[in-house]
N, C-alpha and C positions, 0 to 999 in steps of 0.2 A: 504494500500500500504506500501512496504516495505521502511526507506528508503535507502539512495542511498548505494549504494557498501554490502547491505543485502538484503539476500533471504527470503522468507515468514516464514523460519521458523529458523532464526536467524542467518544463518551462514554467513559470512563473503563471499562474491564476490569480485573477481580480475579481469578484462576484459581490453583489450586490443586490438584494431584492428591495422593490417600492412597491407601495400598491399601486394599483390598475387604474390609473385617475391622472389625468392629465399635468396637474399643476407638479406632478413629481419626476417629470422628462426629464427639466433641468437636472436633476443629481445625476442620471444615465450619462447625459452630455456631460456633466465636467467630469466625470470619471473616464469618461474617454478620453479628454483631452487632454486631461493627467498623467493617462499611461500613457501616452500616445507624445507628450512631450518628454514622458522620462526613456523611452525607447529613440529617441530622435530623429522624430517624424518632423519635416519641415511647419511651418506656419499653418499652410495652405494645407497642407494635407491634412494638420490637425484637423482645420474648418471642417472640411471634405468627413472624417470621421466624426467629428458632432452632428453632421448636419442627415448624416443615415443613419447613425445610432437612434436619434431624435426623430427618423420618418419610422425606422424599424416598431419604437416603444408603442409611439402615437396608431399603428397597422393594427398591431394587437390589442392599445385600448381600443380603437373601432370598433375590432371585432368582437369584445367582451367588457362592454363601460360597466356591467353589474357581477362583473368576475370577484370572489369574495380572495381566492390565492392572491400573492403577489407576483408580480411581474419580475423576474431574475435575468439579470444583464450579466453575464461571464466575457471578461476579456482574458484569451488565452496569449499571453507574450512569448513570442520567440522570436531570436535574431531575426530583424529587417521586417518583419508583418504583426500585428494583430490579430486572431481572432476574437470576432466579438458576436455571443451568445443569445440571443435577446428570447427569453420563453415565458409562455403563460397558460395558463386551464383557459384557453378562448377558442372558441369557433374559429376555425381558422378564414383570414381573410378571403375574398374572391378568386385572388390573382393567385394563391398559395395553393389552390388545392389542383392545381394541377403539377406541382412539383415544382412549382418559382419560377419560375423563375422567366420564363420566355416572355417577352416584351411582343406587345403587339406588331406584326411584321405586316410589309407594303404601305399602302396610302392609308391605313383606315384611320379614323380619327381617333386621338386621344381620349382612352376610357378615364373620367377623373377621378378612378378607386384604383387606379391602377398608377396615378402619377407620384405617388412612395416610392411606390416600385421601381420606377422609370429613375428617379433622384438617386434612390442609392444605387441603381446599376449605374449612374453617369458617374458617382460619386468615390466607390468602391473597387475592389478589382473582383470580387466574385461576389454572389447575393442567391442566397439558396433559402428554400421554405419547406417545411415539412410538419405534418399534423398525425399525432399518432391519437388513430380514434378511441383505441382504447383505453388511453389515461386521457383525452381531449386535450390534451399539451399540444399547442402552436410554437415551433420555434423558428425563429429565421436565424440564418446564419449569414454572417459579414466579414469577409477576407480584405484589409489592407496593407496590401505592402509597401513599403517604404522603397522610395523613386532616391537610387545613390547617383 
């Protein structure tokens, strides 16, 4: 077993749960932008990771504003990336239940349940969703790597 605040394979974990209510994003974002300056992620990039962290949290309260768990944000650190965890007991959003990730392709108009989605894929370098019905946990997953 690993211990606490590391993963099996050495890297350093951040975890933090809020409840499921809007006014508590901000703690998500500055804790992203905490490890994300102590890992030495440029300015820009930090923005770039509050600003999906903060579409990620806001996806899930949508999808569950009377969700009574709380909302649990995991940043997993390793040299040059982030991962960062964002999960909750909520119905999973629209865009997520087909596996995340794909973005509307060709001309068609911008779905505006779908424009989180579109942010942090512009935002991020990978943007993954996944809803296990059996426990009803929504998690989205957000890969940033640091641009040397």
């Amino acid at each position: 077993m690993a211990p606490k605040g590391q993963t099996r394979e050495g890297h350093e974990r951040v975890e933090i749960a809020i409840p499921v209510r809007p006014e508590f994003v901000s703690v998500a974002r500055l804790t992203a932008a905490t490890v994300a300056a102590r890992q030495g992620f440029t300015y820009d990039e930090i923005e770039d990771l509050k600003i999906a962290v903060g579409e990620a949290c806001t996806a899930l309260i949508v999808a569950g504003p009377d969700a009574m768990k709380p909302l649990t944000t995991a940043f997993v650190l390793s040299p040059g990336s982030i991962e960062v965890l964002v999960s909750a007991r909520v119905p999973a959003p629209a865009w997520a239940k087909d596996g995340a990730g794909g973005a509307d392709s060709g001309d068609a108009p911008i779905d505006e349940s779908r424009l989180g989605l579109f942010l942090m894929q512009c935002l991020v370098d990978e943007v993954q969703a996944h809803h296990d019905s059996a426990s009803g946990v929504t998690e989205l997953r957000l890969l940033k790597r640091r641009q040397d």
